[in-house]
C-alpha positions in Angstrom: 1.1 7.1 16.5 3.5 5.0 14.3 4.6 1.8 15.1 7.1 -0.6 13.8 6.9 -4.3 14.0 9.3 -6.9 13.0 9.3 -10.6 11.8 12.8 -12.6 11.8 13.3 -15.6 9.4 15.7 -18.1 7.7 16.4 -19.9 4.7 19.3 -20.8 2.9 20.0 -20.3 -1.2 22.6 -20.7 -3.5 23.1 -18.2 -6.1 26.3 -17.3 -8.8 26.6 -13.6 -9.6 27.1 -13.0 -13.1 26.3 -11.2 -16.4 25.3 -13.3 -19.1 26.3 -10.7 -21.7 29.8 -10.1 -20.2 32.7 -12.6 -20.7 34.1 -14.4 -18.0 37.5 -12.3 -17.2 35.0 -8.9 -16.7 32.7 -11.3 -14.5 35.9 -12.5 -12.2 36.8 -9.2 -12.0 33.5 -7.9 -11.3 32.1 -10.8 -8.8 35.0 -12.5 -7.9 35.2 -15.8 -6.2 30.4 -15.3 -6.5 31.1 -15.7 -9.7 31.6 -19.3 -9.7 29.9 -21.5 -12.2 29.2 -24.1 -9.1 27.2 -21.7 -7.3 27.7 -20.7 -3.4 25.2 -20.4 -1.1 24.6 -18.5 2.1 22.4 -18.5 4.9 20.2 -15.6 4.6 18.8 -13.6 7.4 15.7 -11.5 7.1 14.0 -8.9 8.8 10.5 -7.8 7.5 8.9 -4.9 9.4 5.7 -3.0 9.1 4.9 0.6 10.1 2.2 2.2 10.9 -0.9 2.8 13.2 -2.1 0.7 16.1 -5.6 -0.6 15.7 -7.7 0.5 18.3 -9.5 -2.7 18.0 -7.4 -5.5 18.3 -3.9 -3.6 19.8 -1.5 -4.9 16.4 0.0 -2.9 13.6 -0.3 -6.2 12.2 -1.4 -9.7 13.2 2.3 -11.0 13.8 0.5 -15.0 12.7 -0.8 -13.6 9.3 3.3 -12.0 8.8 4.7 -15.6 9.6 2.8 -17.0 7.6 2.8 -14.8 4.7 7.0 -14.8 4.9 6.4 -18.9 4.8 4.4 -18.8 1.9 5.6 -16.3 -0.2 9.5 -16.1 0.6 11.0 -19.6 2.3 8.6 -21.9 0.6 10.0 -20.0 -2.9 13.2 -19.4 -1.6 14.6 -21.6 0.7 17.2 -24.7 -0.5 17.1 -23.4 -4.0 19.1 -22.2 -6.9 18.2 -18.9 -7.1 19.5 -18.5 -10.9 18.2 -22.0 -11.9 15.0 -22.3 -9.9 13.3 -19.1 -9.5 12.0 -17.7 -12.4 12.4 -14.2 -11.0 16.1 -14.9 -11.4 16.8 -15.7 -14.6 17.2 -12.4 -16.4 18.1 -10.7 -12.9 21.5 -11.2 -11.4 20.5 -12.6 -7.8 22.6 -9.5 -5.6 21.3 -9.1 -1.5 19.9 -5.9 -3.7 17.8 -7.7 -6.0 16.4 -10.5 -3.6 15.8 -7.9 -1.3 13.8 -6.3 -3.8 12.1 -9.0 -5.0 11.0 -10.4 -1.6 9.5 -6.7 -1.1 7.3 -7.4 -3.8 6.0 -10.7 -3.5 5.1 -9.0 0.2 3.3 -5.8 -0.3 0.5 -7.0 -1.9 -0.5 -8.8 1.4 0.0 -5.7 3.7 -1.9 -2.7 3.8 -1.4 0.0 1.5 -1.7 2.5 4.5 1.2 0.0 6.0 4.8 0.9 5.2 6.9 -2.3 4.4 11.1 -3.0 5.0 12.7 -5.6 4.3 16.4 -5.8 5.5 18.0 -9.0 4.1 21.0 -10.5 5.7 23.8 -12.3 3.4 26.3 -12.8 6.2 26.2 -11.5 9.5 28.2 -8.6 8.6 26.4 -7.8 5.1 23.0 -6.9 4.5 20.8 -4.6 2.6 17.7 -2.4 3.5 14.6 -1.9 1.0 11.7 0.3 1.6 10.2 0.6 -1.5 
């Protein structure tokens, strides 16, 4: 039997959405007002889950502590109140879309989870917008 849990958290990023190798009328047109040179930020949303089968042991899918704390450490601590084109490396040849940060928050998370373990990560750009990754 397959169950899913789910972890909510926070943190807040600024971000411009923009090719590098396009000039700026094809960016405006492309990104619009996220393609300004200030930046804009959002407060993100996220929802990790984790699927699979109960342990007849201790009763979890997953130890919910160990998932808080591995979200801390490895998506708000690298995440939260920064630049994402400036300050996270990830970012800098990667245009920083709900897409791509949903991606990229996948990955710095499946290493700690159990391959046996399926992983989701839906991340929330405003309340209305938000993506889904599975891997």
């Amino acid at each position: 039997m397959n169950v899913k849990v789910s972890r909510k958290a926070h943190f807040n990023a600024a971000h411009r959405l923009y090719r590098k190798d396009w000039n700026e009328e094809k960016n405006d047109t492309v990104f619009g007002k996220c393609n300004n040179p200030n930046f804009h930020g959002h407060n993100y949303e996220l929802v990790v889950s984790v699927t699979g089968e109960i342990d007849s042991e201790t009763g979890f899918v997953m130890d919910m502590k160990v998932l808080k704390d591995l979200i801390k450490n490895e998506i708000e601590d690298a995440l939260d109140h920064k630049n994402l084109n400036v300050e996270v490396p990830e970012f800098n040849d990667v245009n920083p879309t709900a897409e791509n940060i949903s991606v990229f928050i996948w990955n710095k998370l499946r290493p700690h989870i159990e391959k046996t373990k399926e992983l989701e990560v839906v991340l929330y750009e405003t309340p209305r917008n938000f993506v889904t990754f599975k891997g």
